[in-house]
C-alpha positions as CSV (number, residue, x, y, z in Angstrom):
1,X,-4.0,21.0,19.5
2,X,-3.7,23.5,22.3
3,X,-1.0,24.0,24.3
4,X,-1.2,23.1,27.9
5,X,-0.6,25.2,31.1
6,X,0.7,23.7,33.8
7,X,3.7,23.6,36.2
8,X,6.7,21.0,36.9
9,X,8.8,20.8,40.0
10,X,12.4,19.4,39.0
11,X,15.0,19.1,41.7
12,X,18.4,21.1,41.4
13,X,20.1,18.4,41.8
14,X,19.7,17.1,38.4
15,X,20.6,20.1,36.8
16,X,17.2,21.2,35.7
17,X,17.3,24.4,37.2
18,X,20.9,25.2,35.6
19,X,19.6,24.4,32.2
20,X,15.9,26.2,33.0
21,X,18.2,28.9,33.6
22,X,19.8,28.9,30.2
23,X,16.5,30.1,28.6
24,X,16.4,25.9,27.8
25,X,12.5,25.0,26.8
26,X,11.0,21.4,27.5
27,X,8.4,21.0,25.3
28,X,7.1,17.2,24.6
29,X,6.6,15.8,20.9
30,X,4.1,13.6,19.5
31,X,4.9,11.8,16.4
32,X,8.0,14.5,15.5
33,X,6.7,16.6,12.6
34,X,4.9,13.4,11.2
35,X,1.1,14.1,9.9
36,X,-0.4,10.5,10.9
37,X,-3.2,10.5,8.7
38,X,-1.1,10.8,5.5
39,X,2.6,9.2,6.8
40,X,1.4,5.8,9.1
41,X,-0.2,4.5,5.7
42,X,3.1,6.0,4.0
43,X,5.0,4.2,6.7
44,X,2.8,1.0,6.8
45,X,3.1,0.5,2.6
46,X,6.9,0.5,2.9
47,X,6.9,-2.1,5.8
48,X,4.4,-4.1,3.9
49,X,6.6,-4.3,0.5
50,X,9.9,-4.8,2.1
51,X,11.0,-1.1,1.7
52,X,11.1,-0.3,5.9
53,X,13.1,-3.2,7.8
54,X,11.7,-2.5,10.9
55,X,12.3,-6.2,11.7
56,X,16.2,-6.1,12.2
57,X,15.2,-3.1,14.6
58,X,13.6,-5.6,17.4
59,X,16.6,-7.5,19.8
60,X,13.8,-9.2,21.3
61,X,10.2,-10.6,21.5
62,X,8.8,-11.5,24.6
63,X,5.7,-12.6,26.5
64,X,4.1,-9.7,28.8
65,X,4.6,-12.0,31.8
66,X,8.6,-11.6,31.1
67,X,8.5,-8.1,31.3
68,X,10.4,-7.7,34.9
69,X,13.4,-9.7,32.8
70,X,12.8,-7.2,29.1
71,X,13.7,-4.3,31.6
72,X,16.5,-5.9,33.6
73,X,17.9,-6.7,29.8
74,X,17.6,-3.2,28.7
75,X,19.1,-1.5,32.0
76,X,22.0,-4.1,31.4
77,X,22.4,-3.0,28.0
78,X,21.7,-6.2,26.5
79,X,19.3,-5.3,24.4
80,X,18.2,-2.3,22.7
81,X,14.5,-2.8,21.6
82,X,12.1,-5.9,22.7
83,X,8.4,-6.2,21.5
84,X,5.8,-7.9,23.6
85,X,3.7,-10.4,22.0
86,X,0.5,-11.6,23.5
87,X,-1.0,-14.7,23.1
């Protein structure tokens, strides 16, 4: 994928300028160094047969109309990750 050009604007008053003057780089990441195509199946299988417990990961489910409330929770820190269901 090609890298793309742009600009950002941060405000000095978060510090961005202090660290963009440190030589710091911001650079965004997709997936880490995961090749999708060979690990999601990889990663998929495990789940599948018990060997990823990506369950005990999830604080909470909830419905998409209680999202307001999933947010409030996580700026509280009451929960750490929720999961919306629909339906």
């Amino acid at each position: 994928m090609p890298a793309r050009q742009g600009s950002w604007r941060f405000p000095a008053s978060h510090g961005y300028a202090v660290a963009l003057m440190q030589e710091k780089r911001i650079r965004r990441s997709s997936y880490g160094d995961a090749r999708p195509a060979r690990d999601f199946p990889m990663l998929a299988r495990a789940y599948l047969e018990g060997r990823l417990m990506l369950d005990e990961l999830i604080t909470q489910r909830i419905r998409l109309d209680a999202i307001n409330e999933a947010f409030s929770a996580l700026r509280e820190g009451k929960v750490i990750r929720s999961v919306i269901t629909f339906g």
